[in-house]
PAZAPA-4460 file (N, C-alpha, C; in steps of 0.05 Angstrom, whole numbers, plus 32768, in hexadecimal, padded with zeros to 4 digits):
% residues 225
    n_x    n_y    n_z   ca_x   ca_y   ca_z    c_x    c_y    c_z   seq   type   mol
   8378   7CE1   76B4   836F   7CF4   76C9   8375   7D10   76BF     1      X     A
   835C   7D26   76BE   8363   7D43   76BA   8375   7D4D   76C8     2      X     A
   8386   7D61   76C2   839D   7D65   76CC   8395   7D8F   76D4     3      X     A
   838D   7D88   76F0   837A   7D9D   76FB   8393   7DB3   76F9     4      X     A
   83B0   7DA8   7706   83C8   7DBE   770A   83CF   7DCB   76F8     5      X     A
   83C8   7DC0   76DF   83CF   7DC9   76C3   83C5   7DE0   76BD     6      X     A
   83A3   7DD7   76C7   8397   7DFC   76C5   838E   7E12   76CF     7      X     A
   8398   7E0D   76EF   83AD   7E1C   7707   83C1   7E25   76F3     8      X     A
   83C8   7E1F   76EB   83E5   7E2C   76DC   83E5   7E38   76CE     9      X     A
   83CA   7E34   76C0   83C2   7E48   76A4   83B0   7E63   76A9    10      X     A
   83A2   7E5D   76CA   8398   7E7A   76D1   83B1   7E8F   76DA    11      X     A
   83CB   7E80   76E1   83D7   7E93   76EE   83E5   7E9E   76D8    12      X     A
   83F3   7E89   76BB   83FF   7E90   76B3   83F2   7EAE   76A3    13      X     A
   83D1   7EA6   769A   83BC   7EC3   7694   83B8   7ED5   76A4    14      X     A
   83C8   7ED7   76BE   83C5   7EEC   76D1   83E7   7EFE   76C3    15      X     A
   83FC   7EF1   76C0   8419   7EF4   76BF   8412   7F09   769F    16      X     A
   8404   7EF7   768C   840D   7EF6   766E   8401   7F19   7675    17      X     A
   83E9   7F1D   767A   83DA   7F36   767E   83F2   7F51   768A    18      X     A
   83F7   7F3D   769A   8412   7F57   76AE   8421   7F5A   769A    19      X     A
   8430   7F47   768C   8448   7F4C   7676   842F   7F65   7662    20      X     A
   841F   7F65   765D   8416   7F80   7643   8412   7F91   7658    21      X     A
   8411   7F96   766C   8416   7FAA   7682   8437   7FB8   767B    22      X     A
   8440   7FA3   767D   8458   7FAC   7686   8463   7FB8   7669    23      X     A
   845D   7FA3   7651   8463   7FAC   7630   8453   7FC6   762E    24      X     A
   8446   7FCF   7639   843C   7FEA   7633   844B   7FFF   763E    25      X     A
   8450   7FF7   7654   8461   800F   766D   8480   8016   7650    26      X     A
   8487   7FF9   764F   84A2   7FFA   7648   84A2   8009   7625    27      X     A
   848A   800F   761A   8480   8014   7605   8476   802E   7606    28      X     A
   8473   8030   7618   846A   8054   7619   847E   8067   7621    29      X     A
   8494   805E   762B   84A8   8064   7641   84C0   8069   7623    30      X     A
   84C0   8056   760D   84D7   8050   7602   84D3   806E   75E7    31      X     A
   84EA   807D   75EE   84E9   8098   75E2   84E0   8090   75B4    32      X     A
   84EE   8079   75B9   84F4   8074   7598   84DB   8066   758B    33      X     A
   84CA   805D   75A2   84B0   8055   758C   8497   8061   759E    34      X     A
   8496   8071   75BC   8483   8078   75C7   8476   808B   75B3    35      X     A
   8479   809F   75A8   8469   80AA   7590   844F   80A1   7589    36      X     A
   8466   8092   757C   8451   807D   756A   843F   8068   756C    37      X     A
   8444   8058   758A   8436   804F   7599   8421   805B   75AA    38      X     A
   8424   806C   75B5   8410   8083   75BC   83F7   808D   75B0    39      X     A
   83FE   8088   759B   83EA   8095   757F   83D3   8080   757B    40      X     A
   83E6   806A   757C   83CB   8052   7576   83B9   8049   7589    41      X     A
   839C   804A   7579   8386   803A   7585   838C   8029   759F    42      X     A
   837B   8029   75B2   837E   8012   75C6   8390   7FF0   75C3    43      X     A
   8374   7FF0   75A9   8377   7FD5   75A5   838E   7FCC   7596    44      X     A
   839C   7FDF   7582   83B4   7FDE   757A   83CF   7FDF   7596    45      X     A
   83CC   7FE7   75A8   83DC   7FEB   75B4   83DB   7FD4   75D0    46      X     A
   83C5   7FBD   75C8   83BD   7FA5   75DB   83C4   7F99   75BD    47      X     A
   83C7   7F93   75A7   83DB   7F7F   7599   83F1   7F86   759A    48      X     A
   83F7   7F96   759E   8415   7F9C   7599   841A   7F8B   75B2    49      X     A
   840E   7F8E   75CE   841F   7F87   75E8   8419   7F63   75E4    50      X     A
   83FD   7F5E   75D9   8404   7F41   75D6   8412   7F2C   75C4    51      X     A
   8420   7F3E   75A4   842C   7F2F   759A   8446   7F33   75A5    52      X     A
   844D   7F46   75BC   8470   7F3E   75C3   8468   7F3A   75D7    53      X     A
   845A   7F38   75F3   8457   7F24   7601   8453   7F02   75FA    54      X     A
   844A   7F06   75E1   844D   7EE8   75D6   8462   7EDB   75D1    55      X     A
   8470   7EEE   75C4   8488   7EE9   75B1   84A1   7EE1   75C5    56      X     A
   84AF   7EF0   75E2   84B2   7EEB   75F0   84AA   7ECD   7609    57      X     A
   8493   7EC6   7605   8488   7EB8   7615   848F   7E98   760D    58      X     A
   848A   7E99   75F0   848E   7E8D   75DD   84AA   7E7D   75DA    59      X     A
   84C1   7E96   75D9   84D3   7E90   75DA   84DF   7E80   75F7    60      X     A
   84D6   7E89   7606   84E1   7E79   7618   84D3   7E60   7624    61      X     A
   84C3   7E53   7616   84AF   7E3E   7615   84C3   7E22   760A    62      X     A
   84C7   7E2F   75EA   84DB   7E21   75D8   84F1   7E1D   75E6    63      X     A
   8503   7E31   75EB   851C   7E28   7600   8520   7E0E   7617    64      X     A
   8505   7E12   7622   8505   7E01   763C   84F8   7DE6   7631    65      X     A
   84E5   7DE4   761A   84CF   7DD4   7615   84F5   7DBD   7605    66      X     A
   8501   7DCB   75F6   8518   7DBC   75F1   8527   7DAD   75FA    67      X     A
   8528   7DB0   760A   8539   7D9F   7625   8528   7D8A   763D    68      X     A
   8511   7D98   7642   8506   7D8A   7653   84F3   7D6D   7642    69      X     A
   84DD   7D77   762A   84D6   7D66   761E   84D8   7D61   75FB    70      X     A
   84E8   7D73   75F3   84F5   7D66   75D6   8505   7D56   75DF    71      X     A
   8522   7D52   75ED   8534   7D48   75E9   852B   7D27   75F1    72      X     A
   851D   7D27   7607   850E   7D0F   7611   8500   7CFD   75FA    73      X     A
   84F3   7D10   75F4   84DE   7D02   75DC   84F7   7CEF   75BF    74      X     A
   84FE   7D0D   75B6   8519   7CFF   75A0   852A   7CE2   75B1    75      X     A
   8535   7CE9   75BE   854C   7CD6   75C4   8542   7CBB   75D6    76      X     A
   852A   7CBD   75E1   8519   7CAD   75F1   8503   7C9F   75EA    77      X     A
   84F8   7CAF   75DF   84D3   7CB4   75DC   84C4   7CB7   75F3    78      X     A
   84C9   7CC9   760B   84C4   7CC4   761D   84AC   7CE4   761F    79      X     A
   8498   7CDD   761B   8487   7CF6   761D   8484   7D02   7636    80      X     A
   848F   7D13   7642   848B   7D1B   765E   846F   7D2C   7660    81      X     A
   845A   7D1C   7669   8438   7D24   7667   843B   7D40   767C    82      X     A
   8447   7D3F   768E   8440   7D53   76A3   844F   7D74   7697    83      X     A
   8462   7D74   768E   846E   7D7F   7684   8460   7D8B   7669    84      X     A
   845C   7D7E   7655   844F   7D84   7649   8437   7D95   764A    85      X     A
   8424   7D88   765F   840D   7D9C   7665   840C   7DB3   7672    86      X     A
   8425   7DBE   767C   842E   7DCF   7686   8430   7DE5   7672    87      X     A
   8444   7DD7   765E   844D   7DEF   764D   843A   7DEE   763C    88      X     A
   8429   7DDA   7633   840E   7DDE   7629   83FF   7DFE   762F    89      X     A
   83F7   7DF7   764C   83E1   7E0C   7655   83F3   7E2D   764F    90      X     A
   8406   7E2E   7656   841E   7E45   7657   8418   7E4F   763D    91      X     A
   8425   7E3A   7626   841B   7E46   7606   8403   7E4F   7603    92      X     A
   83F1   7E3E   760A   83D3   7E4D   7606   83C5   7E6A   7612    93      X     A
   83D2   7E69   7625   83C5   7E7F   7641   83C0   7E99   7627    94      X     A
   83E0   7E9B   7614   83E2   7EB8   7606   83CD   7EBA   75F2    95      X     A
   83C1   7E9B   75E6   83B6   7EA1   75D6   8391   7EA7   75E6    96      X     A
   8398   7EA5   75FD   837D   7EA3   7612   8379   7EBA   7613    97      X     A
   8390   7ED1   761B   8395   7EE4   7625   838C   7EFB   760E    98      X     A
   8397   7EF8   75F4   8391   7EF9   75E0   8376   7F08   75DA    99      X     A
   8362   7EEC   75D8   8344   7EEE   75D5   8337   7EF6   75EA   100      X     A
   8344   7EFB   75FC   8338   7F11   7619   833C   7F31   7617   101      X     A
   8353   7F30   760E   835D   7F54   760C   8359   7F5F   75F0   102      X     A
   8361   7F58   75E4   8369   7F68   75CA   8354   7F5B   75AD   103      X     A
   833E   7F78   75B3   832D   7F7B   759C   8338   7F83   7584   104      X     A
   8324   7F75   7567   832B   7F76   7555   8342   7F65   754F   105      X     A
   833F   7F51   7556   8358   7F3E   754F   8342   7F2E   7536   106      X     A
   8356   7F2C   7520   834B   7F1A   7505   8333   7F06   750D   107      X     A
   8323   7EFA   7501   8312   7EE4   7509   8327   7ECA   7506   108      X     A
   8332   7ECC   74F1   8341   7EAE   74F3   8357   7EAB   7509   109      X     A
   8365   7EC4   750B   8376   7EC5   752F   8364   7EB9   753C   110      X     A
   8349   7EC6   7541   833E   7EBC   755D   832E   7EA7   755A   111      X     A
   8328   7E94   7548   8320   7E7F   7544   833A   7E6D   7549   112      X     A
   8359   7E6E   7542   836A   7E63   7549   836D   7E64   7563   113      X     A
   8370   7E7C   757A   8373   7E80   7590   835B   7E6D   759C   114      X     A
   8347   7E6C   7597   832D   7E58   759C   8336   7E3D   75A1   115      X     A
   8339   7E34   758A   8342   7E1B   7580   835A   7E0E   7594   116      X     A
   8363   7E1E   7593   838D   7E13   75A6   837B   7E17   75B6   117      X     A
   836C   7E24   75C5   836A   7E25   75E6   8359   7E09   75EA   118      X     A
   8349   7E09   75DD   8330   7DE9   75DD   8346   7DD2   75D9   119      X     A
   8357   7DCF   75C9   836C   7DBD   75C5   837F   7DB5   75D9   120      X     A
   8385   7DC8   75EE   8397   7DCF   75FD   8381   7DC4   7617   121      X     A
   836C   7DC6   7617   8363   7DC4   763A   8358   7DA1   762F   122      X     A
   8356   7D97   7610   834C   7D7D   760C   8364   7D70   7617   123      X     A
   8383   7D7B   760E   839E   7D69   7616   839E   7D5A   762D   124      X     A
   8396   7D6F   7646   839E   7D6C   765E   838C   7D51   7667   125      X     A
   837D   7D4D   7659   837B   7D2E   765F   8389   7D13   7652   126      X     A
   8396   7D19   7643   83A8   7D08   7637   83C6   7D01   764B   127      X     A
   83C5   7CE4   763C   83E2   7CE5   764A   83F7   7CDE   762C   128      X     A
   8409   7CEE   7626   8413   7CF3   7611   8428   7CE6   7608   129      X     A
   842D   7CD1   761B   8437   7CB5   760F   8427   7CA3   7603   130      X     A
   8416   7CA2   7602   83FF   7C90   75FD   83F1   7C9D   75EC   131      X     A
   83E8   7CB0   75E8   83D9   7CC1   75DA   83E5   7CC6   75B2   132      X     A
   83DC   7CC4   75A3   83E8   7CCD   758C   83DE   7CE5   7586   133      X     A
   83C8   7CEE   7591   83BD   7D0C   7586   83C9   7D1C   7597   134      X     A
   83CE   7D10   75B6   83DD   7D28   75C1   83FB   7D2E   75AE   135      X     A
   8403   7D1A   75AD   841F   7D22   75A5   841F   7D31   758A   136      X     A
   840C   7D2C   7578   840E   7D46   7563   8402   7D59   7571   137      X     A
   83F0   7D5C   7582   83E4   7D71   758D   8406   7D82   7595   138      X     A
   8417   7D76   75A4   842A   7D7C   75AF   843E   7D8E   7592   139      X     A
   8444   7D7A   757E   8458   7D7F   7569   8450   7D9A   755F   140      X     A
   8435   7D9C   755A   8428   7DB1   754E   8436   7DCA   755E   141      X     A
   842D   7DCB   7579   842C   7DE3   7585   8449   7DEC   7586   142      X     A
   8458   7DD5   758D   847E   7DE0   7590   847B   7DE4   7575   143      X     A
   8475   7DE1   7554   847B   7DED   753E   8477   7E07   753E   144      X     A
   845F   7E0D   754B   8453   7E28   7552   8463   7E3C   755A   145      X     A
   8464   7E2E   7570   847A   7E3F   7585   8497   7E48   7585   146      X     A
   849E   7E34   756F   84BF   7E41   7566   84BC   7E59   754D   147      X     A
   849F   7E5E   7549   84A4   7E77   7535   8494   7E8F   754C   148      X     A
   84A3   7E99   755F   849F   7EAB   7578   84A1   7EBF   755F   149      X     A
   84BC   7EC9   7554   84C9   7EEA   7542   84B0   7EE7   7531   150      X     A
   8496   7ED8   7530   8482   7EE1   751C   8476   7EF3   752A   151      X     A
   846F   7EEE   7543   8465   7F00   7558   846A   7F0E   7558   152      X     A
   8481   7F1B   7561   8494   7F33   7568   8494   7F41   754E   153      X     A
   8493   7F3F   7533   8494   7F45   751A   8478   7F4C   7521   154      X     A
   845B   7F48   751F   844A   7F51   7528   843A   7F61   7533   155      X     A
   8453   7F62   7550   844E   7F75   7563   8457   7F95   755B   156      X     A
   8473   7F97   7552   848E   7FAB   754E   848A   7FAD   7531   157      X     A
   8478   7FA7   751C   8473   7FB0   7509   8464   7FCB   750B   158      X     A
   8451   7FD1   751E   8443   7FEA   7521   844F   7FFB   7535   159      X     A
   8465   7FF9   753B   8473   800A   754A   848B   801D   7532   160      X     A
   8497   8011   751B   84AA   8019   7503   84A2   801C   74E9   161      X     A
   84B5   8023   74DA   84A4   8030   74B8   84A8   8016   74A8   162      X     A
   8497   800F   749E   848E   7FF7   748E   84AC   7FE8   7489   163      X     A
   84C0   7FF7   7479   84D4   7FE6   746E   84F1   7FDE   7484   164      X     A
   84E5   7FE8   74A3   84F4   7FE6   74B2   8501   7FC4   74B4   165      X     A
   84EF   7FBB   74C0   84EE   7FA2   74C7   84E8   7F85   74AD   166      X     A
   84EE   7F93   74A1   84EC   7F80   7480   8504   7F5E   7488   167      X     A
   851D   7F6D   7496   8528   7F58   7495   8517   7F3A   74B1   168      X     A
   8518   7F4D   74C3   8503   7F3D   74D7   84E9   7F33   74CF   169      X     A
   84E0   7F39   74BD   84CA   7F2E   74AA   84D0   7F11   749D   170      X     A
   84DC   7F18   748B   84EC   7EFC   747B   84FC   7EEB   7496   171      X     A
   850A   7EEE   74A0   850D   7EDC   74B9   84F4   7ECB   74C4   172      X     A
   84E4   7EE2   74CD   84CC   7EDA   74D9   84BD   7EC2   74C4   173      X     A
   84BB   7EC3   74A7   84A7   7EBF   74A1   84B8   7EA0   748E   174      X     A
   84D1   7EA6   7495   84E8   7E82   7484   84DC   7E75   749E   175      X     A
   84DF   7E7E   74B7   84E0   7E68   74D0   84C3   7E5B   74D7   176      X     A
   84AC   7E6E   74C6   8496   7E66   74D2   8490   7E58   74BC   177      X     A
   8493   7E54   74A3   8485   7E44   7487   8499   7E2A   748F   178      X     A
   84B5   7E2C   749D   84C2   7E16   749B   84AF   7E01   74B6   179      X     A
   84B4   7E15   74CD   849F   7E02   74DA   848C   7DF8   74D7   180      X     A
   8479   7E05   74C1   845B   7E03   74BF   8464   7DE9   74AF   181      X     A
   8473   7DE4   749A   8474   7DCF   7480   847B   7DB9   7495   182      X     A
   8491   7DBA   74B1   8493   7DA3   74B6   847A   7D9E   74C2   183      X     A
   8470   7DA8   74D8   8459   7DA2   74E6   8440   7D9B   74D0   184      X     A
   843A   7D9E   74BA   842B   7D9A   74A7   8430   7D7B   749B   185      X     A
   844B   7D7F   7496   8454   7D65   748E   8451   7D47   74A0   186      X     A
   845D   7D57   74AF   8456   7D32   74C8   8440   7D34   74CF   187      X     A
   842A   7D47   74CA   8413   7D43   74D2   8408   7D2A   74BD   188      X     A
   840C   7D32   74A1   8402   7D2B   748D   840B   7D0B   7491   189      X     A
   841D   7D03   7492   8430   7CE1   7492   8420   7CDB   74B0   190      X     A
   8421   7CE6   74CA   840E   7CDC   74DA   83F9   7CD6   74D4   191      X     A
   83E5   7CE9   74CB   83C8   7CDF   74CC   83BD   7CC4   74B1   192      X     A
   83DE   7CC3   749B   83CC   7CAE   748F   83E3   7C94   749F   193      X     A
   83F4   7C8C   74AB   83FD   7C81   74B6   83EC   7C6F   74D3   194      X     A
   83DF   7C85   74DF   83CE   7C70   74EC   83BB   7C55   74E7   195      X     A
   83BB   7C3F   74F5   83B8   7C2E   74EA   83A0   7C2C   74F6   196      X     A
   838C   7C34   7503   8377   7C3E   7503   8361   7C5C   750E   197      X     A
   8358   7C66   74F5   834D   7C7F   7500   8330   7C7F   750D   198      X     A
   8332   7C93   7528   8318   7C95   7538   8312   7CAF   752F   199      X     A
   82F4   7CB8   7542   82E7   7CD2   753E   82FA   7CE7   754D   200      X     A
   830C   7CDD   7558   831B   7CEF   756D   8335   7D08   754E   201      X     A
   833F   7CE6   7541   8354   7CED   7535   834B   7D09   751A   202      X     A
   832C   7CFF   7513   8320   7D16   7501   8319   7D23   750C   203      X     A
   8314   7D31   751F   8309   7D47   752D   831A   7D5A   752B   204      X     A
   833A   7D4A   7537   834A   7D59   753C   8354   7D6C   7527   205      X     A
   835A   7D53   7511   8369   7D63   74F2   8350   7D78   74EB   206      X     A
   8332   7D7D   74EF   831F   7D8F   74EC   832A   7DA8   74F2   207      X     A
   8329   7DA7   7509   8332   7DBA   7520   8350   7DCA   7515   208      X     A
   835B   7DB3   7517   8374   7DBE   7507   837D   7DCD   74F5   209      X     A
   8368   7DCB   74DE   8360   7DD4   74C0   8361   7DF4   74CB   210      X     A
   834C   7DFA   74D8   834A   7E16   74E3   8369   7E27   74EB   211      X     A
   837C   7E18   7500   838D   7E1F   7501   839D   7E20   74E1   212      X     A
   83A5   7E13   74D9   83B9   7E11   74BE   83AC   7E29   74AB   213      X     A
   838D   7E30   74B2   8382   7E41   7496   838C   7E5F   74A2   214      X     A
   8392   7E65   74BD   839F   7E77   74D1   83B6   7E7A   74CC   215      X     A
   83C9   7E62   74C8   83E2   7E62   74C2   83EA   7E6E   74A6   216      X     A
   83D8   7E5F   748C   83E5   7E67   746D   83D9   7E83   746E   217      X     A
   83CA   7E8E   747A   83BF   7EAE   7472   83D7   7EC1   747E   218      X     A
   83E0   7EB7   749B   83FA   7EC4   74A7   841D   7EC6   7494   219      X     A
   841B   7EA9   748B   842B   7EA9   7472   8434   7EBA   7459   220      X     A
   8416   7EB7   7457   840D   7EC5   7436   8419   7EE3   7440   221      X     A
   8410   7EF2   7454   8417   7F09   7461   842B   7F0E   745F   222      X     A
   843F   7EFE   7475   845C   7EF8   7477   846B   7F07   7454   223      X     A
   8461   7EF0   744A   846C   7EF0   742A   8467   7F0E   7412   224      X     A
   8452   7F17   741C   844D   7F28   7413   845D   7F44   740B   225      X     A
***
């Protein structure tokens, strides 16, 4: 059964995510040590800035809660909590929804990724994710995602400081996101030849996927740079 509450949840949470770059602007124009320089920039520069630390933020407290309520379950149980899940499902997505609504000039491969997770994300909510094997990498994927939030915020607060400011928050940013990416890459890889039989569902998905990961090594490559 589609899970209608799930995306009730996701218009409100795109009503909230919108107020937070409201509010990242106020708090951004207001702040004596980077308003300058924030001031100066283009619109659209100053609608990424409010969505990669409204992300980054949002993000983070996704991971926190998603740890307790449905990691610890899953590890020590296997107990996939479906409702839960689709909750923080829609929540993660809303930013990247929010995203491809506000803020022009975002990369093509960003917004082909932002595309992709949101189509992925409203396919979930019909799954039930005990039962499901695509939900549950659908799932693994996105918490890999989501614990590299400081990529965001590195993102955002890069165009606010002078290039070699934030060098150390860079390399932070960019060990936590190749480490996640290798695991989430990795159990992807032992999952999909592990199943003991593949449908049109299970290739569609790794398709789809492709797009995201080619999003991912270009962000990397960056990172590293």
């Amino acid at each position: 059964m589609y899970d209608y509450g799930a995306v009730f949840l996701f218009v409100c949470s795109c009503f909230f995510v919108r107020l937070m770059y409201t509010a990242v602007h106020i708090v951004l124009s207001r702040c004596k040590c980077v308003n300058t320089k924030y001031l100066k920039l283009p619109e659209y520069r100053q609608m990424y800035i409010q969505k990669n630390i409204t992300k980054s933020a949002y993000l983070l407290c996704l991971v926190v809660y998603a740890l307790y309520t449905i990691l610890v379950p899953i590890c020590f149980d296997n107990v996939w909590n479906t409702y839960q899940i689709h909750r923080l499902a829609v929540l993660y997505v809303s930013n990247d929804f929010m995203g491809i609504v506000c803020v022009d000039k975002l990369p093509n491969t960003t917004r082909i990724h932002h595309v992709i997770s949101t189509v992925l994300v409203f396919a979930s909510l019909s799954l039930d994710f005990q039962e499901s094997d695509i939900g549950q990498a659908m799932f693994l994927y996105t918490f890999a995602s989501a614990t590299s939030y400081l990529v965001n915020l590195h993102l955002g607060v890069r165009l606010l400081v002078h290039k070699g400011d934030l060098l150390y928050l860079r390399y932070v940013a960019a060990l936590i996101y190749v480490s996640a990416c290798f695991c989430s890459w990795t159990w992807h890889v032992f999952w999909f030849f592990s199943r003991p039989v593949l449908n049109q569902y299970h290739i569609l998905y790794l398709m789809l996927l492709c797009f995201i990961v080619r999003d991912d090594i270009i962000l990397i490559q960056w990172l590293l740079c």
